[in-house]
N, C-alpha and C positions, 0 to 999 in steps of 0.2 A: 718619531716626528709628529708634534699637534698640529702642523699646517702643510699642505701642499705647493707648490708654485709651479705655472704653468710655463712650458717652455717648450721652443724646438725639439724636437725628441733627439737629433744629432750633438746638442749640449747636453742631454741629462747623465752621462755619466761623468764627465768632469764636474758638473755642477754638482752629483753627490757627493762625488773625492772631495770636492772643497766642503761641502757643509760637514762632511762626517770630520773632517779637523777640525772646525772652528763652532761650531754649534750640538750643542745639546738641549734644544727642546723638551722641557717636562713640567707635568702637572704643577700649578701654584701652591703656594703651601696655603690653607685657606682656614686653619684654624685660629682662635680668637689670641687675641695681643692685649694684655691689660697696660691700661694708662693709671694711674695713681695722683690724686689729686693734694698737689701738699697743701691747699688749704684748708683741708678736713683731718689733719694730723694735729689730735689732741692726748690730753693727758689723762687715762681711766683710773689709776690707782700712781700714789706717792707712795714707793716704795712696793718691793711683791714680783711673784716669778710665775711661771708655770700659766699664763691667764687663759682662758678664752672665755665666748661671747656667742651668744644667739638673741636672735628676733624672737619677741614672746610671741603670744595671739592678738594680745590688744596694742599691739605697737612697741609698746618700749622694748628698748636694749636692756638688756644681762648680761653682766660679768662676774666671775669669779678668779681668785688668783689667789696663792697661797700666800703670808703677810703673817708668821705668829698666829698660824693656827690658817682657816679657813675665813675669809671675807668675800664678800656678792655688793653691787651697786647698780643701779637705775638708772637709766639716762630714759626722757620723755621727750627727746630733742633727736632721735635720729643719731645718736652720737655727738650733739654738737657741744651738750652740757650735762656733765654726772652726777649725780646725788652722791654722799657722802659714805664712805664704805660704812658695813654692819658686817657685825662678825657673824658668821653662820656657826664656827668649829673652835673653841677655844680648845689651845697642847693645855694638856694637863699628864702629870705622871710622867715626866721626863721623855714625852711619845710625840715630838713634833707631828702634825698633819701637813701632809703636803699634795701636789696633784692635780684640782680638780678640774673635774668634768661637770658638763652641765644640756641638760636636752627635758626639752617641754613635750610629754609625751600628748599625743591626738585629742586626750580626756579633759585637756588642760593642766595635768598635775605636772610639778616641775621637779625633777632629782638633781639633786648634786651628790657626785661620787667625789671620794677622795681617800687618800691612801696614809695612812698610820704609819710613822718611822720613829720605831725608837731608837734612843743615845745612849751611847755609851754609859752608865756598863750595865750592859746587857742580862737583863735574867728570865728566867724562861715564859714566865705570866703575861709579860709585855711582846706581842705578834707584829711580824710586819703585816701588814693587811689591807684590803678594801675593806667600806664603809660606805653607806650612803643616808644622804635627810632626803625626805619630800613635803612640797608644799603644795594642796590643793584648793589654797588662796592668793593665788599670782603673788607668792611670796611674802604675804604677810608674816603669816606664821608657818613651823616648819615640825617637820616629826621627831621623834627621840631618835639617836641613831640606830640605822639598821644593819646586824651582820650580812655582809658579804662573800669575805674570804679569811684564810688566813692562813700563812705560809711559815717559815722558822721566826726564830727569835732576832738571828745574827743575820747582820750584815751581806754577808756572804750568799745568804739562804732564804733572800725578803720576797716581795712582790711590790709592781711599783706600776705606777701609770694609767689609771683605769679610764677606757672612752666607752661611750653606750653608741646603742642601736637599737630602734623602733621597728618592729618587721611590720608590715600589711595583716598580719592576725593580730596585733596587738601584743605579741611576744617583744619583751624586752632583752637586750645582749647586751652585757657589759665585759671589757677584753681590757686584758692586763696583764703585763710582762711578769712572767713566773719564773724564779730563780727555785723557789720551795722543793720542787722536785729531786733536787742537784744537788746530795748535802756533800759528796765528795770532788765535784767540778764548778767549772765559772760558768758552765754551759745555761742556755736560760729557754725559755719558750712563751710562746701566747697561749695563755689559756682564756677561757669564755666560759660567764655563768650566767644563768637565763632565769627572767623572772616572766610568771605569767600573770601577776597580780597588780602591775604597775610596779613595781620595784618594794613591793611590802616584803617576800621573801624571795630566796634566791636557789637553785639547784647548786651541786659541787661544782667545785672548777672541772669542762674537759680543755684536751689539749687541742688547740687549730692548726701549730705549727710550729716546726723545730727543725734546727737544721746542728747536726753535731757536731761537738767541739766549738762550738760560735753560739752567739746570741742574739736571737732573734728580739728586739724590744720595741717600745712606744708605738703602741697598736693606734689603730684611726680607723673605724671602719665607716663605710658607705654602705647604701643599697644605690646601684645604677638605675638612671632614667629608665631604664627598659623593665625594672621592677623583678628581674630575674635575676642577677645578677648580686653578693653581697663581696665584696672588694676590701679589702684592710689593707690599709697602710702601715707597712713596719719598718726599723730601722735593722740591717742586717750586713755585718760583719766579716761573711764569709765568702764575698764574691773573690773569685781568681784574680790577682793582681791589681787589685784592688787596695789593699791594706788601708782598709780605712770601712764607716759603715756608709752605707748604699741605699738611699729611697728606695725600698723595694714594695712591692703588691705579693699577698696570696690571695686567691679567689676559690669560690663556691658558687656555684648554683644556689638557688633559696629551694627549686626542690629537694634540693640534699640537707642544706641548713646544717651544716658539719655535722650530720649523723652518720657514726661510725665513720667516720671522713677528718685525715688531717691533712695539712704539704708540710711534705719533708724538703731534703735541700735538692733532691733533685724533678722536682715534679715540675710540669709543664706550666704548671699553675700557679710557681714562685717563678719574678720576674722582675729584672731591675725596670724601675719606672719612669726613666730620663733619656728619650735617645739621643746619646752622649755622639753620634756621628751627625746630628745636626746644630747642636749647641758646645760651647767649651762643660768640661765637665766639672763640677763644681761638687766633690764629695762631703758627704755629712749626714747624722742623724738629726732625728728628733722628727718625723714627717706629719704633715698633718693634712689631711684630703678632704675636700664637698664638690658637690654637684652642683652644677649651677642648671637652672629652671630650662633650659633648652637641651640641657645631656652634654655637654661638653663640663671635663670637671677640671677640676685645680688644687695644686699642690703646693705646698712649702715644705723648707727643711733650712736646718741651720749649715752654716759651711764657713771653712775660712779659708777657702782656695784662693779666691778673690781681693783677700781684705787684709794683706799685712799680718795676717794670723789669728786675728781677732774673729769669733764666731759672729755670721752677722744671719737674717736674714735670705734666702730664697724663695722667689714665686713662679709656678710654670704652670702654664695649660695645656689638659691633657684633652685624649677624643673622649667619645661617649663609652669608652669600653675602658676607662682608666688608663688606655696606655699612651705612649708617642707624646710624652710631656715634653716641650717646645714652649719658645717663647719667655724665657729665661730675664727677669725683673729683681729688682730688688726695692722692696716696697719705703723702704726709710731712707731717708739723704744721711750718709756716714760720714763722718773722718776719719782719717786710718787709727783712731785710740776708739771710734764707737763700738759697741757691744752690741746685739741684737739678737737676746737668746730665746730658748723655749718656746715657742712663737706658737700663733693659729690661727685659720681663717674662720670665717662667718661667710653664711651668703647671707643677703637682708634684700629687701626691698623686691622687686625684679629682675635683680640679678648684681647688684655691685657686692663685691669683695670685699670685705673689712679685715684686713690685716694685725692682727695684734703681737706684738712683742715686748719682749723686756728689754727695755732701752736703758742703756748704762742704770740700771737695779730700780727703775720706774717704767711704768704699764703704759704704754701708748696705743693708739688704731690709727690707720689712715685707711680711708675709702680709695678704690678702685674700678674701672670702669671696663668689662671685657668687650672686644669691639672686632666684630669679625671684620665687619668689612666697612670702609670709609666711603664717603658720599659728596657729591657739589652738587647744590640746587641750582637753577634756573636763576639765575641774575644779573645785574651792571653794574658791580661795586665799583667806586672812584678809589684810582688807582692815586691814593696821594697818602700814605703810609700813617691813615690813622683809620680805628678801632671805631667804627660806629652803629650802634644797636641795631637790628634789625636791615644792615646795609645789603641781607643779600645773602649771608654765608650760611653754610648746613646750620652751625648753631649763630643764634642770635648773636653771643660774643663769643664769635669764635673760639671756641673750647674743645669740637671737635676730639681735635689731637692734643694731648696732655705728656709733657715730659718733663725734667729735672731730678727725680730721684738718684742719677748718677752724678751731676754735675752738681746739684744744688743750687742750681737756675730755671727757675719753676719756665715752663715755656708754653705757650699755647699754639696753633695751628688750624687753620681749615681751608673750605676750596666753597670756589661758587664756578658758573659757565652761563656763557652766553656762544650765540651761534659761531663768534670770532674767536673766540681768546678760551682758556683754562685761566683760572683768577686764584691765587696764593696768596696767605697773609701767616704771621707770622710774629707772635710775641714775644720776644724776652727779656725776664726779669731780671738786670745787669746794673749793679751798682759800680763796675768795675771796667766799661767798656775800651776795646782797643778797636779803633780804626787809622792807627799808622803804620801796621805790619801787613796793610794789603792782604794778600789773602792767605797769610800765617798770621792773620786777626782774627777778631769774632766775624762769624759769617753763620748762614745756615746753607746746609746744601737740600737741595730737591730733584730726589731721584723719578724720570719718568718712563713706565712702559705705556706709550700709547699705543703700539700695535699689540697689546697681550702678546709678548714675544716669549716672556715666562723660560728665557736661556738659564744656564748657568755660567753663562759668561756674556761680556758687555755684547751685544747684536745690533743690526738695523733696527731701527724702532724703539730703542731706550736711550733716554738722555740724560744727564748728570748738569745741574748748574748749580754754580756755587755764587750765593747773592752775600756778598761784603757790605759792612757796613760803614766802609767807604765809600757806598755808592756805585761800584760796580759791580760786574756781571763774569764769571766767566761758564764757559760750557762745553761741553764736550758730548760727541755723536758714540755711540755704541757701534765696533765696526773688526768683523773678524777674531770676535775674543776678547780687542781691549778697548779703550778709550781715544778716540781721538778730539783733537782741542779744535774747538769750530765758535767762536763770537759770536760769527757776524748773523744776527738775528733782529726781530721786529720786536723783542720785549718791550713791556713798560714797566720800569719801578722806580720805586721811590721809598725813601726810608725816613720815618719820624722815632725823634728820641726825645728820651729826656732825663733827667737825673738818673733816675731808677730802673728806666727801660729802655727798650727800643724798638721798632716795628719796622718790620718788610712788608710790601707790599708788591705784589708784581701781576700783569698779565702775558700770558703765553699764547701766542698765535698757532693755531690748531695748524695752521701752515709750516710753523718752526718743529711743529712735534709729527709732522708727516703725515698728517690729516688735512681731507679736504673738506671735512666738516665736523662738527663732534660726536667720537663715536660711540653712540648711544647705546652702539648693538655688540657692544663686546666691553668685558671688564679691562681695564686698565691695571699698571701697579705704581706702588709711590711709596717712595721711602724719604724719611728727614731725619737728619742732622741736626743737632746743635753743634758748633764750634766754639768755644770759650779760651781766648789766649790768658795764661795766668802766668804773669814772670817772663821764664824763657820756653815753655811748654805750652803746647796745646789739650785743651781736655774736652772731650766731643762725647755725646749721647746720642743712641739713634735708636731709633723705634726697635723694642726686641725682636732678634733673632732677623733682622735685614741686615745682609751684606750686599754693601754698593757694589760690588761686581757678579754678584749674583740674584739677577732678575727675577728668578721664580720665587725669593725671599721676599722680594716685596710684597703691600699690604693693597690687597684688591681696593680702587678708587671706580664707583659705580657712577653715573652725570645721570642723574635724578633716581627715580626708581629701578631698579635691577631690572632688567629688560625680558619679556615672554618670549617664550621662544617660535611665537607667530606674532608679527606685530602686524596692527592695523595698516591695510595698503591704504594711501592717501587718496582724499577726494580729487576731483578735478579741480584746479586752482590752488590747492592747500601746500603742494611740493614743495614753495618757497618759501611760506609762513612762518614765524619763530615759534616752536611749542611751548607753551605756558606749562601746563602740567597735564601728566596724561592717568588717570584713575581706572581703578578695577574693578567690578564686580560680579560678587553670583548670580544666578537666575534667578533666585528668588529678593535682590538688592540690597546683600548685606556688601559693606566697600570690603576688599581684601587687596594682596597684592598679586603683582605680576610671579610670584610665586606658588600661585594657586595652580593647580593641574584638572585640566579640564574644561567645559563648557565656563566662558567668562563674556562681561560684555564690559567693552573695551572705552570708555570716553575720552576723546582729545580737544584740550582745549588751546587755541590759538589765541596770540597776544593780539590779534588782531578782533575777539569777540567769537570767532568761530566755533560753534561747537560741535563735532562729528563723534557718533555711538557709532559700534559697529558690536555685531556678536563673532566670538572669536573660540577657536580650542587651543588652550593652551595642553602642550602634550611633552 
């Protein structure tokens, strides 16, 4: 149990009987939830498979994608606009190039790997193989090719998929699915060749990892935030009952650095990377893995669990140690014929996600946004259901919360608060709206924990309202496990539409959600719904990996900054004042947050002009 409740001591043992039924109390899931922005899904390559993408040093975006040989392009926009492809690799010798890779090593010089397949009919001079160019003119111009590897002739017996890796000594790894060994089975492995020159030349292939009878393939490796740690992503066939390949991780120490070191199939250190008992399991290869700038990392993989059979698409975010991928997205808006193959992430900027797939046999990206935890600022938005700049909400125009990817109705969301109410808005882009099926119409629902009750089942203190856009309201209290229907509330909403759209608007009375003020000093959860009636169906999106009757799924909602865990005791007079904003600093006055640990000095500022410092230990 996370909370206590005080009682007669002659009740507490029927009051445990009853909670040990009806409650289960536990930790909030608090890792990060990507939003995907479909206004930043463009077109990098017409025509081309296999892409991915890195942020240089001087800004611009890189791509590479296989196309008749090997092509690379520019974009100076962030993504938003690409220069025209340039071939890096013309096939020649009936030896298509396919594959590549691409990573900007610390010195500035920039490799692209890529893998040699020849066609039918096969003869011995012609290798499956890696291969890599470098440029140490931000791609102007690029080197003669350079050997890498090289494995049989046939089909059967190739090498394929090459990803690099930069160590902290300036060691470079490049890892690739090796069949080469196996001239008498299908069995395959990762192997890894190390250059310590920037990629001029390369040592032999060793092996990192094999699991027998099954094939290990499509390697991705990482080095974790913690800088110990080197993590590969592979695609692996051989999990029990499974029948089918499996995002998996093998890992290393970087003091080991795979010396005299592989994972076989039973080592502690291979490890499926999805925990399939908090998401639907959505099986498939092809994986691709980054770190994102704070140590939580993130994966994709292709699957066609989901999608009618069609390979689309996979995004999840994992903790800082690779594993416990949650959060389960799909970065492209489909229809059941779309295609979404060979895929890859980027991290760029400070942290968003750039998504790249092969969209029905053309190269797309859309940007992503990971978002641990969501926030309402200090505001009085007018409750009359339109959209205005700077009215108040976390973001300017409400963009906060980002959805559509599933539905294909791009949606926006955020919060603001004031001493009375929680404040909720809510956009979406509906060219096809129904408000005459009442509430098996479009609506948005808004799930609320205002007591951090963090159940696995509905409880005191969470509430569900479903805002139609009809205009009304309905709502339901959290109560013994399930839902009970309760109206009669102080809301206020209002809903503007128009052609293309529509908006909610609503404020919620701290009173309606069991508060007798707002509560500053403990996180909240919140979950949203889209609802889209099409035809005779309804088709709903809701924020990854939240289930409406399971609380602790919800996505923590902080009312201004995340609270210290000694707050400033009020001055005399101040108890009733409305807080404007309250700031943090060290002792020497650099600002930081209420997440600092230690000596802080603490400023609050009142709407009323007041200003009150205090020195505080945050601990």
């Amino acid at each position: 149990m996370r909370k206590t409740v005080k009682t007669p001591a002659l009740l507490l043992s029927a009051l445990f009987a009853t909670l040990s039924l009806c409650a289960e109390s536990v930790a909030p899931y608090n890792g990060s939830r990507i939003f995907w922005d479909t206004t930043t899904r463009r077109t990098i390559f017409q025509g081309g498979g296999y892409a991915r993408l890195i942020e240089l040093q001087d800004g611009r975006y890189m791509a590479v994608c296989e196309s008749g040989g090997i092509n690379y392009a520019f974009s100076n926009t962030k993504g938003n606009s690409w220069g025209a492809a340039q071939k890096l690799v013309t096939n020649t010798n009936n030896t298509p190039n396919c594959v590549p890779d691409l990573i900007q090593l610390r010195d500035g010089t920039i490799i692209v790997a890529y893998n040699p397949r020849p066609s039918t009919p096969y003869t011995e001079d012609r290798k499956f193989g890696i291969r890599c160019k470098r440029s140490t003119d931000n791609g102007k111009t690029w080197s003669e090719e350079i050997f890498v590897n090289d494995a049989q002739h046939t089909f059967g017996d190739g090498c394929w998929e090459p990803s690099m890796l930069e160590l902290p000594s300036g060691e470079v790894q490049l890892y690739f699915a090796d069949e080469g060994p196996y001239t008498n089975s299908e069995e395959q492995q990762i192997s890894m060749c190390r250059s310590y020159d920037g990629g001029k030349t390369w040592t032999p292939a060793q092996k990192i990892c094999f699991r027998p009878n099954y094939r290990d393939g499509m390697p991705v490796p990482v080095l974790l935030a913690d800088s110990a740690t080197i993590v590969v992503a592979i695609e692996d066939n051989g999990w029990s009952g499974a029948n089918d390949f499996l995002p998996t991780s093998v890992r290393c120490p970087l003091s080991t650095n795979w010396t005299n070191y592989w994972v076989d199939a039973t080592s502690a250190n291979r490890e499926k990377m999805v925990d399939y008992s908090f998401c639907s399991m959505a099986k498939g290869g092809a994986p691709y893995l980054r770190v994102l700038p704070w140590g939580e990392t993130v994966m994709s993989h292709q699957s066609s669990t989901f999608s009618g059979g069609n390979l689309i698409m996979y995004c999840y975010v994992g903790d800082e140690e690779a594993r416990n991928f949650k959060a389960m997205s799909t970065p492209f808006i489909t229809s059941g014929s779309d295609k979404v193959m060979w895929n890859s992430l980027a991290v760029v900027d400070t942290g968003v996600v750039v998504a790249v797939g092969g969209v029905n046999g053309n190269i797309e990206m859309i940007e992503g946004y990971p978002v641990r935890a969501l926030h309402a600022s200090f505001a009085h938005p007018s409750v009359d259901g339109v959209i205005t700049r700077n009215e108040g909400y976390y973001h300017p125009t409400c963009t906060q919360i980002r959805l559509g990817t599933k539905t294909g109705i791009p949606s926006l969301a955020d919060f603001a608060y004031d001493c009375d109410s929680l404040y909720f808005i809510c956009r979406v882009s509906d060219r096809t709206q129904d408000d005459t099926n009442g509430a098996q119409g479009d609506a948005v629902r808004l799930l609320i924990d205002a007591a951090d009750v963090s159940d696995t089942k509905p409880q005191e203190g969470v509430y569900s309202h479903l805002f139609r856009l009809d205009g009304k309201i309905q709502r339901w209290q959290g109560r013994d496990g399930s839902w009970k229907r309760n109206d009669e509330c102080g809301i206020r909403f209002a809903v503007g539409r128009s052609n293309s759209y529509y908006v909610l608007e609503a404020s919620i009375p701290w009173v309606d959600l069991g508060q007798t003020a707002p509560p500053t000093s403990h996180r909240m959860g919140i979950g949203i719904e889209i609802q889209d009636r099409r035809s005779n169906a309804i088709v709903s999106e809701i924020i990854p990996d939240v289930s409406i009757n399971a609380p602790w799924t919800w996505m923590t909602l902080w009312l201004g900054e995340p609270p210290a865990s000694v707050e400033p005791s009020p001055k005399p007079g101040t108890a009733d004042r409305q807080i404007a904003k309250v700031s943090f600093y060290t002792l020497d006055g650099r600002e930081t947050s209420s997440l600092w640990k230690g000596p802080v000095i603490v400023t609050t500022q009142y709407k009323d002009g007041t200003l009150i410092t205090q020195k505080r230990i945050i601990r």
